[in-house]
C-alpha positions in Angstrom: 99.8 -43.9 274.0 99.4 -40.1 275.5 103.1 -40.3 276.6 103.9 -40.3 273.0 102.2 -36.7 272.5 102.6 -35.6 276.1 105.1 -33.0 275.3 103.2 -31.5 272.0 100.1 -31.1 274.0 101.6 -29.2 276.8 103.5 -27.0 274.3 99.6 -26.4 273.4 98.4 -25.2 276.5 101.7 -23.1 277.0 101.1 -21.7 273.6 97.3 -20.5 274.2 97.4 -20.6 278.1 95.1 -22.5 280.5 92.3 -19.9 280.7 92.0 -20.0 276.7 92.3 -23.8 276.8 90.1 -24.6 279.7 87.4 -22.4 277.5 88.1 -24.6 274.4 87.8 -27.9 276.6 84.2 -26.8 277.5 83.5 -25.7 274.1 84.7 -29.5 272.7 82.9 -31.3 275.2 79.6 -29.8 274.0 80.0 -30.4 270.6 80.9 -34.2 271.7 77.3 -33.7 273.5 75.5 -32.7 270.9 77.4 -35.5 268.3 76.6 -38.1 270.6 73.0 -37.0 271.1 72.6 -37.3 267.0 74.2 -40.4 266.9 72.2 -42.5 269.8 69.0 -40.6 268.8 68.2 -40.1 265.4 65.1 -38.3 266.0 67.0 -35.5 267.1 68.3 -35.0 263.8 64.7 -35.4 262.3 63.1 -32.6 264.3 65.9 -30.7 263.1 65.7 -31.8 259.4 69.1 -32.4 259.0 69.2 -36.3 258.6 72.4 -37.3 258.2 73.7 -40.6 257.5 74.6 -43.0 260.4 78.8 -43.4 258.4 78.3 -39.2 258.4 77.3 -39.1 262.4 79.8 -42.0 263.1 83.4 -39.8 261.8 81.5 -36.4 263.2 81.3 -38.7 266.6 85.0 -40.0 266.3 86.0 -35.8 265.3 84.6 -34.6 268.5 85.8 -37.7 270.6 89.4 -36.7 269.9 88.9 -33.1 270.2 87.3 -33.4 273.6 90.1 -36.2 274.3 93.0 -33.3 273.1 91.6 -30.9 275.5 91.1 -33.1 278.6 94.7 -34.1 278.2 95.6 -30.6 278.1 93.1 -30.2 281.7 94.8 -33.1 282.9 98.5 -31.6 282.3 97.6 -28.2 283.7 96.8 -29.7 287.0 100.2 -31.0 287.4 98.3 -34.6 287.7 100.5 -36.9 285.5 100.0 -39.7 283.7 101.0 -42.6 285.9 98.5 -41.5 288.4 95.6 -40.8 286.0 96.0 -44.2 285.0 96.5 -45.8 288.3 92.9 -44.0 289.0 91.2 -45.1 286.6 92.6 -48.6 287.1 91.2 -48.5 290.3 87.6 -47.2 289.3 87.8 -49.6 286.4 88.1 -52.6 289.2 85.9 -50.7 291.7 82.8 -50.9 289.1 83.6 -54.5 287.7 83.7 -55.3 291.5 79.9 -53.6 291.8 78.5 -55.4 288.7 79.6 -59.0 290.3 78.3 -58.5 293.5 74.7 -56.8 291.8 75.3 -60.2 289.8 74.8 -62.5 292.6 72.4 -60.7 294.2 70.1 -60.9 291.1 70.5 -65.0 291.0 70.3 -65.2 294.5 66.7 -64.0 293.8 
């Protein structure tokens, strides 16, 4: 899917520049944080009396998710990594943990 925008989102970073963009990605991550926080723990939003409904929190959630997705991309592009081995890494981790969770599996019904 990415490959699709690949070329719009490095016209971003070229536009702006990395330092801007890398300032932006920190900036989106912590409002994914804080959206995040406020959807898995409604108190949160109590003690700030601001309850908001869980529909409200959900598209605030999916907002940040793709602006925090936008900017990693841009990371990811600015490091010259590309695509094909971003993928092949996480392929790998992907296996790596399902790989971990059988063998803590078996352990646990060996008990």
């Amino acid at each position: 899917m990415i490959e699709k925008y690949e070329e719009v989102l490095k016209s971003f970073l070229n536009f702006y520049g990395v330092d801007n963009q890398y300032r932006e990605f920190n900036s989106e991550f912590g409002e994914l944080a804080i959206e995040l926080a406020n959807f898995l723990t409604p108190d949160f939003m109590k003690e700030k009396n601001k309850i908001l409904a869980k529909s409200e929190l959900h598209e605030n959630l999916k907002t940040e998710f793709a602006d925090a997705i936008i900017m990693l991309w841009q990371m990811v592009f600015a490091t010259g990594i590309t695509v094909e081995e971003l993928e092949r890494e996480i392929c790998w981790k992907i296996k790596r943990q399902e790989f971990r969770i059988e063998k803590k599996r078996k352990e646990l019904e060996a008990k």
